[in-house]
Backbone as numpy.savetxt, mean C-alpha at the origin, in Angstrom:
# Nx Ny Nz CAx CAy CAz Cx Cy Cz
7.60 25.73 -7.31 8.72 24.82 -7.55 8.34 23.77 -8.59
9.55 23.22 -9.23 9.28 22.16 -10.26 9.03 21.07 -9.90
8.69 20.65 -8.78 8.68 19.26 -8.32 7.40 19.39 -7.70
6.80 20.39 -7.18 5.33 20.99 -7.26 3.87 20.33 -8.22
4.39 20.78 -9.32 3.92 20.77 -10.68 4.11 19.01 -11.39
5.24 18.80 -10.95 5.43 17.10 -11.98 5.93 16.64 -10.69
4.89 15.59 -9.75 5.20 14.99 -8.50 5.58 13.58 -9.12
4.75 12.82 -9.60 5.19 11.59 -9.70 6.18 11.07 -10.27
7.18 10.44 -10.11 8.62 10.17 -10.53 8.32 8.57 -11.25
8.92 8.05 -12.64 8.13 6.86 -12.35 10.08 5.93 -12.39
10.34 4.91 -12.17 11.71 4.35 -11.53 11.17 2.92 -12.58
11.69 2.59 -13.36 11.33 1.10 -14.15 12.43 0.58 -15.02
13.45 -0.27 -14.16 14.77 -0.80 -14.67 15.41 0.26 -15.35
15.79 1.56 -14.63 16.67 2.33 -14.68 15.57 3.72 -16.02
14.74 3.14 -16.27 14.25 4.13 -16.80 13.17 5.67 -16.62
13.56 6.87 -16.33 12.64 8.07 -15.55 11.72 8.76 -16.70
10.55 8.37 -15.85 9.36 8.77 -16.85 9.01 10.06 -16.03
8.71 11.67 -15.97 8.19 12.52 -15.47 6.83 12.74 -16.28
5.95 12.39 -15.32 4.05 13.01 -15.48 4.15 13.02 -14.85
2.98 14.07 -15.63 2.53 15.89 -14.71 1.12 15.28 -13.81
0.82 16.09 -12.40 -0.04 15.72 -11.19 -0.91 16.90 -11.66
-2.12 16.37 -11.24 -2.89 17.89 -10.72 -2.57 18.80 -9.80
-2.93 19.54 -9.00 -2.77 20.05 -7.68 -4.03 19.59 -6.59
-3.15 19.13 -5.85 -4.44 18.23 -4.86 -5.03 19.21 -3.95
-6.56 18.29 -4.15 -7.91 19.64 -2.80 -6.91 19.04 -1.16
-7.49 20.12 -1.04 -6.98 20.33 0.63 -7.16 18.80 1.49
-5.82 18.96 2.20 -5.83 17.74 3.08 -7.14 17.37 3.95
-7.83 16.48 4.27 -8.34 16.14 5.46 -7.41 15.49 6.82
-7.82 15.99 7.67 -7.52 15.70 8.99 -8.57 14.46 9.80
-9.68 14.55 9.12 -10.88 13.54 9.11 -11.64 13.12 8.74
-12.26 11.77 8.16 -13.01 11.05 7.50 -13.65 9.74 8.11
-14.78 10.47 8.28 -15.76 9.45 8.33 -15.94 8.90 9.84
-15.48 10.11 10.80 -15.88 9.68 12.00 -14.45 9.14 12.72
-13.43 9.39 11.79 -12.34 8.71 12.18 -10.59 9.76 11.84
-9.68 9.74 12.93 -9.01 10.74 12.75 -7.77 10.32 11.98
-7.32 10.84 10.44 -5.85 10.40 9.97 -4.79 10.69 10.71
-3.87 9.60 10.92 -2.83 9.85 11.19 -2.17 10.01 10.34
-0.75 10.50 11.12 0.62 11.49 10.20 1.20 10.27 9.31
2.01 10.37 7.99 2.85 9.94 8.07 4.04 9.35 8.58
4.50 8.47 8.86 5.86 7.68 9.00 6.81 8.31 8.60
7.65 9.01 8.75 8.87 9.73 8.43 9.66 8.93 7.72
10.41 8.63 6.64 11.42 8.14 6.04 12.57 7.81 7.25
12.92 8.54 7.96 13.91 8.53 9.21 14.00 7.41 9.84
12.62 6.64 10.30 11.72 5.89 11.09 11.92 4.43 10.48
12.55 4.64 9.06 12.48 3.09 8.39 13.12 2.22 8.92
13.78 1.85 9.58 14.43 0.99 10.37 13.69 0.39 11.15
12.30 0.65 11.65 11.29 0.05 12.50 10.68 -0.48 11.51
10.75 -0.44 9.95 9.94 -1.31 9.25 10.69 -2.33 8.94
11.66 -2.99 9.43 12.48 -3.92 9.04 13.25 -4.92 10.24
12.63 -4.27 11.72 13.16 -4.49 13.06 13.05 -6.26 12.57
14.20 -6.75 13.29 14.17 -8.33 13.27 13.06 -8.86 13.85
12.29 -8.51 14.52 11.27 -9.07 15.39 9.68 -8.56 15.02
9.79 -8.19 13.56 8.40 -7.56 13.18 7.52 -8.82 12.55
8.42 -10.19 12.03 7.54 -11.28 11.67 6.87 -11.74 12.74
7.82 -12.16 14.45 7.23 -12.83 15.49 5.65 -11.35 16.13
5.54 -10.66 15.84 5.17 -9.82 16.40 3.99 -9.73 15.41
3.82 -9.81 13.96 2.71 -9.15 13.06 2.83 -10.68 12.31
3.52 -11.79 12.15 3.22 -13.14 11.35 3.00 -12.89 9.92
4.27 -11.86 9.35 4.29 -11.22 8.17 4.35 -12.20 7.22
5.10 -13.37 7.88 5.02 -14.30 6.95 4.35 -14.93 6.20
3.25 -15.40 7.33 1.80 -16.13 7.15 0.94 -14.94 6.30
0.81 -13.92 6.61 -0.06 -12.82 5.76 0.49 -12.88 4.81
1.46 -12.62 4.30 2.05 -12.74 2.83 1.90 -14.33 1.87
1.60 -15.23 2.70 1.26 -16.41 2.27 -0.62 -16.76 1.79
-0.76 -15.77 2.92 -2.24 -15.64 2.50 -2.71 -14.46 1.14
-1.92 -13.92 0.81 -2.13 -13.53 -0.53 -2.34 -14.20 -1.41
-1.71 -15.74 -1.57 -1.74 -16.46 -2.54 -0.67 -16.21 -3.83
-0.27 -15.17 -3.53 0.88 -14.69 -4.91 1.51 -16.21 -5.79
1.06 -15.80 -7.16 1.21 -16.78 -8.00 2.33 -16.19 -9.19
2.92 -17.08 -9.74 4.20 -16.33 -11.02 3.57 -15.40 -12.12
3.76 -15.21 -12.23 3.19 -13.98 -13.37 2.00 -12.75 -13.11
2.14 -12.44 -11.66 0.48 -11.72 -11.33 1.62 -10.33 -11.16
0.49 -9.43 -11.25 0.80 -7.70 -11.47 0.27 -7.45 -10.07
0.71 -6.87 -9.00 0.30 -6.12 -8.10 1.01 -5.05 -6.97
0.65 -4.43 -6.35 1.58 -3.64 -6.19 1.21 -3.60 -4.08
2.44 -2.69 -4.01 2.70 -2.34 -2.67 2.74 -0.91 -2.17
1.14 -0.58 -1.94 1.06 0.85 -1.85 1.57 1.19 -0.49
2.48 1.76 0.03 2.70 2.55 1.09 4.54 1.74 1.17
5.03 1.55 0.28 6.18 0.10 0.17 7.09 0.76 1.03
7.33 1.58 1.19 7.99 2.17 1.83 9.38 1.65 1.81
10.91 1.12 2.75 12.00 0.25 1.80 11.91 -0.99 1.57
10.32 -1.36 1.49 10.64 -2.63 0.54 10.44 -4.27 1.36
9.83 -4.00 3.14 10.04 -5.24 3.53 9.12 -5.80 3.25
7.67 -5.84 2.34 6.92 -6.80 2.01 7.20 -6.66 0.40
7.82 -5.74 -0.44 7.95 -5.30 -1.61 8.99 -6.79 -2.28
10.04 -6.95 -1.45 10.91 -7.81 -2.58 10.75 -9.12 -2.01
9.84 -9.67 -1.10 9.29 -11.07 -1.20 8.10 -11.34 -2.30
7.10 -10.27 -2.58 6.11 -10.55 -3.60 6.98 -10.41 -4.40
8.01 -9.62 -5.23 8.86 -9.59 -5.96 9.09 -11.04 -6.54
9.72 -11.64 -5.31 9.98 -12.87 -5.29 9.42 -14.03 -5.67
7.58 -13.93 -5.31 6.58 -14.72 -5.38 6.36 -14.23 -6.80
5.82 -13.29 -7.24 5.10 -13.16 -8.59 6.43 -14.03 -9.90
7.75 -13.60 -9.46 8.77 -14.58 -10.59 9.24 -12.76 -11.55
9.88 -13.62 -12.22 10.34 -12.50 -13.06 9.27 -12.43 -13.96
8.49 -13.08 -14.66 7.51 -12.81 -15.63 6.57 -11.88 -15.37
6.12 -11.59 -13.71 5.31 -10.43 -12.91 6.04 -9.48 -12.63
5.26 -8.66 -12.11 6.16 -7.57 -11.40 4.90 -6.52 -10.24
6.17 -6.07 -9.47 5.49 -5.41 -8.40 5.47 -3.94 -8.61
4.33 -3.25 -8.73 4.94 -1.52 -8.13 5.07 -1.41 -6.78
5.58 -0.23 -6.98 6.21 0.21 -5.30 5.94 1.06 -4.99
4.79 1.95 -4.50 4.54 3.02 -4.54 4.76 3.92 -2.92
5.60 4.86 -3.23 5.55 5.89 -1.60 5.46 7.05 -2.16
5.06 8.20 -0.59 5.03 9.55 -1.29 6.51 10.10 -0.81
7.40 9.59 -0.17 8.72 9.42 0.00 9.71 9.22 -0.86
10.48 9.69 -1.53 11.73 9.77 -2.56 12.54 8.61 -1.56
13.17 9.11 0.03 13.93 8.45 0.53 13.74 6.76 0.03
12.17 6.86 0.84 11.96 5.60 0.57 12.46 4.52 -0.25
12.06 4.95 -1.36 12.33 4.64 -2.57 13.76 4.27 -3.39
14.66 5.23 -2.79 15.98 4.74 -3.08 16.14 4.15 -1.84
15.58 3.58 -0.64 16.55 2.90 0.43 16.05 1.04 -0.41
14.58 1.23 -0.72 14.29 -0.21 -1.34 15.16 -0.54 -2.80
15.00 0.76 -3.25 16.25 0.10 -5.10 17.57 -0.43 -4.57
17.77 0.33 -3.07 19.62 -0.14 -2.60 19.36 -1.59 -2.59
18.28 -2.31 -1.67 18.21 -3.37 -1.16 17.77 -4.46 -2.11
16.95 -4.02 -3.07 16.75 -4.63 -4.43 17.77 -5.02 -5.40
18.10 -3.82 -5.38 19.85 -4.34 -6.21 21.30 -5.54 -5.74
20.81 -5.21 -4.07 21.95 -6.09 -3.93 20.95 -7.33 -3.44
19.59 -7.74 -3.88 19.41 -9.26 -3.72 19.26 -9.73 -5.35
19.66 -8.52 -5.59 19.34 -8.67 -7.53 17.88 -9.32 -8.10
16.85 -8.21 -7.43 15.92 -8.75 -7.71 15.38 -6.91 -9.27
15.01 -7.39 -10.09 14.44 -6.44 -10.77 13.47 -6.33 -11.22
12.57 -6.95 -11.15 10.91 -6.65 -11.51 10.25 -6.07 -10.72
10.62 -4.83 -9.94 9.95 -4.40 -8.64 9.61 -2.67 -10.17
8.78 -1.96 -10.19 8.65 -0.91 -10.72 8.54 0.41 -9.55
8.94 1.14 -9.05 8.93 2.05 -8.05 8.47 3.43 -8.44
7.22 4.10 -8.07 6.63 4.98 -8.31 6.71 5.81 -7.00
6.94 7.23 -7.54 6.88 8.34 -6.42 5.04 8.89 -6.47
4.62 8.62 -5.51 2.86 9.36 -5.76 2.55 10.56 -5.23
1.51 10.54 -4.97 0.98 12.02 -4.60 0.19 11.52 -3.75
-0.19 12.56 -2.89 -1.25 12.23 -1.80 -2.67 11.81 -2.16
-2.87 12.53 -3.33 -3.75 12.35 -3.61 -3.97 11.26 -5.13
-2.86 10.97 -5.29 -3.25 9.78 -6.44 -1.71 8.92 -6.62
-2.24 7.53 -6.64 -1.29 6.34 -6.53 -0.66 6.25 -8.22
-1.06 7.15 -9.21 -0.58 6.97 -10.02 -0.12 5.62 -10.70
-0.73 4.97 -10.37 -0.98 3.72 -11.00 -1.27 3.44 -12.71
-1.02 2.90 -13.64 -1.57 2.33 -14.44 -2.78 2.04 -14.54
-4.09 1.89 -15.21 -5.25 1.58 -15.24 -5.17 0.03 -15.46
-6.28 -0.70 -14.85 -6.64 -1.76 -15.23 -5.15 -2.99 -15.53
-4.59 -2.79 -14.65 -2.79 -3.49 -14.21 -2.75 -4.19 -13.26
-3.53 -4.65 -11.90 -3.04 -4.73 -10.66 -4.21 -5.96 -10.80
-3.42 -7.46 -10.52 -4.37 -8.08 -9.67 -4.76 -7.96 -8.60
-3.61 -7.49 -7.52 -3.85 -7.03 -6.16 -2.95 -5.63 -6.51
-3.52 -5.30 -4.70 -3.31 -3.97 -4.20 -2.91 -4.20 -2.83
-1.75 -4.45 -2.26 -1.92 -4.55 -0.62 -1.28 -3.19 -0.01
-1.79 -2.63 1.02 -1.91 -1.89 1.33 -1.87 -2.74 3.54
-0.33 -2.06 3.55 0.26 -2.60 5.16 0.44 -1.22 5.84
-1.01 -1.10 6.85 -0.93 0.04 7.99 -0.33 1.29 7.27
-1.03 1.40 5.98 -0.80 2.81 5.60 -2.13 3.33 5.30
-3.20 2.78 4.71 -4.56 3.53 4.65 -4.71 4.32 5.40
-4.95 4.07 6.71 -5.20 4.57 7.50 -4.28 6.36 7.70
-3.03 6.33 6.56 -2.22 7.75 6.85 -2.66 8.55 5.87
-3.95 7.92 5.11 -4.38 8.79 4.30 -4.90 10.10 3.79
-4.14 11.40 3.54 -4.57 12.31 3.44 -5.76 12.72 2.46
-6.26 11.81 1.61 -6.92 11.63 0.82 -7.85 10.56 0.12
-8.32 10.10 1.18 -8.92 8.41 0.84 -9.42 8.31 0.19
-10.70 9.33 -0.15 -11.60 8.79 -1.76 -10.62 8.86 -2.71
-10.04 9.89 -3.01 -9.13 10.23 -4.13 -8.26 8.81 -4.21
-7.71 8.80 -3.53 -6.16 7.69 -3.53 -7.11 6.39 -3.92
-8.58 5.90 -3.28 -9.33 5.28 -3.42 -9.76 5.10 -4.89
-10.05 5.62 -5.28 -10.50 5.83 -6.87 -9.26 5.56 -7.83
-8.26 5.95 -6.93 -7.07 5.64 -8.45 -6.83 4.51 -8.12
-6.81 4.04 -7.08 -6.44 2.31 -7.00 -7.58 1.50 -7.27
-8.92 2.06 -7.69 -9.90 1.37 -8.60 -9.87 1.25 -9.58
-9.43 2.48 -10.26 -9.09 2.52 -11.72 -8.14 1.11 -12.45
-7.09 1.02 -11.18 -5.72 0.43 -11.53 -5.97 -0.89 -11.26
-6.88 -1.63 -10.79 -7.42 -2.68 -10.13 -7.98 -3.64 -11.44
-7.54 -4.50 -12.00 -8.25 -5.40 -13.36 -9.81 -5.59 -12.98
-10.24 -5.98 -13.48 -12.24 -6.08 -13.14 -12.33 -7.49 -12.02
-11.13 -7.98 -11.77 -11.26 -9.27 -10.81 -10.05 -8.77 -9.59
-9.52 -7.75 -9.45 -8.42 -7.42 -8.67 -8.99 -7.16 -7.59
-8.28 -7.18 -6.50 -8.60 -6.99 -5.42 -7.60 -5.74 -4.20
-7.95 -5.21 -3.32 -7.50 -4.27 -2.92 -7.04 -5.24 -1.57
-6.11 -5.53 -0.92 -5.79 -6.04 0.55 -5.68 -5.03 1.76
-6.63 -4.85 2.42 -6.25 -4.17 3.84 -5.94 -4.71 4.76
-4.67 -4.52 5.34 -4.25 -4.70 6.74 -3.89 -3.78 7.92
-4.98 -3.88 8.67 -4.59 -2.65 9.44 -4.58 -2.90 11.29
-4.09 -2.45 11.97 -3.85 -2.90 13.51 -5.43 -2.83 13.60
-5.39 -3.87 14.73 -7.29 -3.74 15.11 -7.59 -2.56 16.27
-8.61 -2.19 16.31 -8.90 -0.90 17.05 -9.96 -1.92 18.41
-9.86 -2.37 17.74 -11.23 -3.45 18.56 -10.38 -4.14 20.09
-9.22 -4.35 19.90 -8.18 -5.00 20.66 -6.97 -3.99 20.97
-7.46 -3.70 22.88 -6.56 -2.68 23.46 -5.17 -3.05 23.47
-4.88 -4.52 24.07 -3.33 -5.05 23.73 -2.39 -4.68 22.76
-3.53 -4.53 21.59 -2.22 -4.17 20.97 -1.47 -2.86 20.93
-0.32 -3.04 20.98 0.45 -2.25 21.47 0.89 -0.55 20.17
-0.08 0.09 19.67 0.07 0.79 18.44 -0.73 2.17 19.11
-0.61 3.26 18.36 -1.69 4.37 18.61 -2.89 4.51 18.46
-3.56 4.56 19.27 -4.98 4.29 18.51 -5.29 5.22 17.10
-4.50 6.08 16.36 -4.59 6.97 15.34 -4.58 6.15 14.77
-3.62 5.13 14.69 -2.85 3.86 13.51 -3.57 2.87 13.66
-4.71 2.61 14.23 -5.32 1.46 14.14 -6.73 1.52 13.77
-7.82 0.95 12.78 -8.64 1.08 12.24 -9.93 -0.52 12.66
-10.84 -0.34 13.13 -11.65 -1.23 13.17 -12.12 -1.48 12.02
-12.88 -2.80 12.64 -13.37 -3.58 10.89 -14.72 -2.62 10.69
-15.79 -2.37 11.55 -16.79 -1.39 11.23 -16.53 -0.53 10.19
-15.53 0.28 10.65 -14.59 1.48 9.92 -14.02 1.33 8.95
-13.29 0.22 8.62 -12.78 -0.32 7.05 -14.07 -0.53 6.63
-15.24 -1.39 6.80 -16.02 -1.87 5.70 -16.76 -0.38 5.47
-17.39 0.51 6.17 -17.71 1.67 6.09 -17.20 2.69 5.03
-15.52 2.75 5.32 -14.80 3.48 3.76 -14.99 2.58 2.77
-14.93 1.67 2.71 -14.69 0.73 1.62 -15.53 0.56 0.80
-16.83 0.29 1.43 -18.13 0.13 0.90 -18.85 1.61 0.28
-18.29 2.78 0.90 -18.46 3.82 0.51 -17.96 4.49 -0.53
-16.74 3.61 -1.37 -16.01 3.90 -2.35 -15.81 3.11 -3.58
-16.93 2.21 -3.21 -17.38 1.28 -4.51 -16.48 -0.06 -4.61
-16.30 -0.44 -3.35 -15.93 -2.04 -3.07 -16.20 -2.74 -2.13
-16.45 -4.20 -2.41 -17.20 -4.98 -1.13 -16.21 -5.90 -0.78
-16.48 -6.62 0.49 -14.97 -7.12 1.11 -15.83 -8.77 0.29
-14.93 -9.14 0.25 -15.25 -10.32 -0.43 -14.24 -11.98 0.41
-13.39 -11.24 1.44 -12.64 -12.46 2.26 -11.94 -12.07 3.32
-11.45 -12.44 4.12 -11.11 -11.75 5.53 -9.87 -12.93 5.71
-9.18 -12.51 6.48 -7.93 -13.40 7.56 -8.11 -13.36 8.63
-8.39 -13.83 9.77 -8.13 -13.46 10.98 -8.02 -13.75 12.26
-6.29 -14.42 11.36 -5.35 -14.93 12.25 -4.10 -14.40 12.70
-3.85 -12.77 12.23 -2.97 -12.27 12.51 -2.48 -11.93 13.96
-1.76 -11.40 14.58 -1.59 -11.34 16.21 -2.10 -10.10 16.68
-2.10 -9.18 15.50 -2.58 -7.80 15.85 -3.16 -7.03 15.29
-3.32 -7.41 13.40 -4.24 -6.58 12.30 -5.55 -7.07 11.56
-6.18 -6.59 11.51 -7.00 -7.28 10.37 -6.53 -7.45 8.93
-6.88 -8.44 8.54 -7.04 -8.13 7.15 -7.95 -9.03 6.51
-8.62 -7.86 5.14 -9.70 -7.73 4.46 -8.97 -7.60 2.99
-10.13 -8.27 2.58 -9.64 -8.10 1.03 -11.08 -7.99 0.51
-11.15 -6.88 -0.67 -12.02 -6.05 -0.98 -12.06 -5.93 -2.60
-13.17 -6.48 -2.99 -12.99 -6.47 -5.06 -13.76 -5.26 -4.79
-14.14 -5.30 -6.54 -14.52 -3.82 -7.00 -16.62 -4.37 -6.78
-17.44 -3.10 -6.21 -18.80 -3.51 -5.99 -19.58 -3.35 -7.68
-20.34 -3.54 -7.56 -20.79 -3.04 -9.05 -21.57 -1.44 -9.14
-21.75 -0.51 -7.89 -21.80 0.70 -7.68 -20.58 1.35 -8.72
């Protein structure tokens, strides 16, 4: 099929760029001592937007702890429709801009619906591949990345292209449910300890360089590039 062959779709104020993908090595089911979970179904998006996901995850405060400043480049890998996508939108100003990256088409048009009618347009929306974020090189001050690493069918790979795409001072953001803490209420598939993040992380040529951790239920780590 043709959509096989040229996966990544690229979406940038109405303009469609088609480049061509490789064909990706075989999925893993496991890495590093630790089991991937499935994807999130497009179907399911309505739980990424539940009214009660700030009192519950303090999306607010995490998004404040980014620091997002007017004019910064970074993107929202796993953006899925968009509920942390068009507040950085918001934060970076029109002079910045956000990518949006899912391996979901749905996705993607449910966030342009919701984008359009807050009339926000500096969001850039990329269709990826499992195995590569298709990113721009050397573009991204940040990288945040919300409880999707962990659905990774391809972590070094996807890992490496969001190094590539990372400026020499950029940083990668992980947030992921804690594995460490039974309360919280998630699968243990979907939830990743800090052992286990610094373990991939450090194994893929980045060191955590700052932590949060004040969230109610995730960690988060933020990770520059190592000199490995």
């Amino acid at each position: 099929m043709l959509r096989s062959l040229f996966v990544p779709l690229f979406f940038a104020f109405g303009l469609n760029v088609l480049a061509q993908s490789e064909p990706p090595p075989p999925a893993l089911h496991e890495y590093k001592g630790r089991v991937i979970a499935q994807t999130m179904h497009w179907q399911g998006a309505g739980w990424l937007i539940r009214h009660k996901r700030d009192r519950e995850e303090a999306t607010l405060k995490m998004r404040e702890e980014l620091k997002l400043t007017p004019g910064m480049s970074v993107c929202d890998m796993g953006s899925g429709n968009g509920y942390h996508t068009l507040p950085m939108a918001q934060a970076v100003g029109e002079k910045g801009k956000v990518y949006a990256v899912d391996v979901q088409p749905e996705m993607l048009d449910m966030l342009k619906k919701r984008a359009e009618a807050q009339g926000i347009s500096n969001i850039i929306r990329i269709l990826g591949a499992p195995h590569d974020p298709m990113l721009p090189e050397n573009t991204c001050d940040m990288i945040l990345l919300v409880d999707v690493y962990h659905e990774f069918s391809h972590p070094e790979q996807m890992l490496s292209g969001m190094r590539k795409a990372l400026k020499p001072d950029g940083v990668i953001v992980l947030v992921e449910y804690r594995a460490e803490d039974e309360t919280v209420p998630i699968k243990p598939e979907h939830k990743m300890s800090k052992e286990q993040i610094n373990k991939e992380m450090t194994g893929n040529g980045f060191k955590l360089v700052r932590e949060f951790n004040e969230l109610p239920w995730q960690h988060m780590m933020f990770f520059g590039k190592s000199a490995s």
